[in-house]
N, C-alpha and C positions, 0 to 999 in steps of 0.2 A: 504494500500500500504506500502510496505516493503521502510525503509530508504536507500536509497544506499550507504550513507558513512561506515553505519553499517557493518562488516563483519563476516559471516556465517560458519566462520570456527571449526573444530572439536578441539577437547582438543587431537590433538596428543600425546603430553609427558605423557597421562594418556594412553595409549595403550605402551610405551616400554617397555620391559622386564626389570625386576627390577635389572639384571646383568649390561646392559644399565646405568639406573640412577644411580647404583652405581658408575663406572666406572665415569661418570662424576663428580659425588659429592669425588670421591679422589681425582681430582686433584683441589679442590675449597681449598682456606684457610679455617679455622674452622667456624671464623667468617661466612662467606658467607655460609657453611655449617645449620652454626644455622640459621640465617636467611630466609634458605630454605625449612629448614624442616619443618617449623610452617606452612606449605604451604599447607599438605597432612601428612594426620595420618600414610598413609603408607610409604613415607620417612623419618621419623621420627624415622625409626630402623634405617637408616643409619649415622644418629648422633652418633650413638652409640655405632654400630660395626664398624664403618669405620678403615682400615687397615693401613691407612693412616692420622696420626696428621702433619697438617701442620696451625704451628699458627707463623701468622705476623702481627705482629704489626700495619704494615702500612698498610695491608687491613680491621685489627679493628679500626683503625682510634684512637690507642689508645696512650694516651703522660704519661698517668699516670701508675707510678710502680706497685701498686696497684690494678690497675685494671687489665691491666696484669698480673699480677700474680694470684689476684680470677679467671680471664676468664680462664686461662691453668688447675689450678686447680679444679675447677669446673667440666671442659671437661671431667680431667681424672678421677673425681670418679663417673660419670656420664658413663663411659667407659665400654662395657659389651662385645668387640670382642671377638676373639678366638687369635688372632695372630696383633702384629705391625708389619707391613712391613717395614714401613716410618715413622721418629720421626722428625721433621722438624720446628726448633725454629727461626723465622729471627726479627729481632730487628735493629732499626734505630737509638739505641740508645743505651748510655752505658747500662749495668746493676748496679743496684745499689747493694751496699755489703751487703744488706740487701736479697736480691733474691738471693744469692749463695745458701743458705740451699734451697731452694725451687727448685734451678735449679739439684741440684744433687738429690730430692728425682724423680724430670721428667726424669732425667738417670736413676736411678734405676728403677722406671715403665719401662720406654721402654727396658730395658734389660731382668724385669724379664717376658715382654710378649715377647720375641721371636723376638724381634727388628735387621730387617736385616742391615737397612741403620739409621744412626743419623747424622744430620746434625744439629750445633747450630753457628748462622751466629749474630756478635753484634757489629754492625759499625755506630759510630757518625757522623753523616754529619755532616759539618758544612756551611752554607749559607751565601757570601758577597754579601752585597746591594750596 
């Protein structure tokens, strides 16, 4: 006898068209990106051509300059599209004047892929208890 908590459902997201999960996976941060493609051998090209870089900070749950800075770069020599649409940096945090050279060689990728839109957002909260 079948468990009835159990449920008997189909692996829908494995039948959309790959135009489909693309589309979703550009409007994910990279992070959630990476995350997802270790999921299916077959999204795991869209790590890679995705048209669309959007790295936030706040979605890699990331406080370290450092780490930030390998995860961006990383991304982008790991990077094999054909075309940037979207270049999208948001930070919750200063940049340190250490990342300036870093941050201008991620302008220079995105311009010399064909980069429609660049967005680079770097605002310090600050939080009273």
């Amino acid at each position: 006898m079948e468990n009835p908590k159990r449920c008997n459902h189909e692996d829908l997201i494995r039948d959309l068209p790959d135009v489909l999960i693309f589309d979703i996976f550009w409007r994910l941060p990279m992070a959630d990106v990476v995350r997802t493609s270790v999921l299916s051998k077959r999204w795991r090209i869209f790590l890679t051509t995705s048209p669309v870089l959007n790295f936030d900070d706040h979605a890699m749950l990331v406080g370290d300059d450092n780490k930030l800075r390998n995860f961006v770069n990383q991304a982008l020599l790991c990077w094999d599209g054909d075309r940037v649409l979207k270049f999208r940096f948001n930070s919750l945090h200063k940049l340190a004047s250490s990342m300036f050279n870093d941050v201008d060689l991620w302008v220079h990728f995105a311009l010399r892929n064909g980069v429609w839109r660049i967005t680079f957002t770097c605002v310090e909260q600050y939080y009273h208890s």
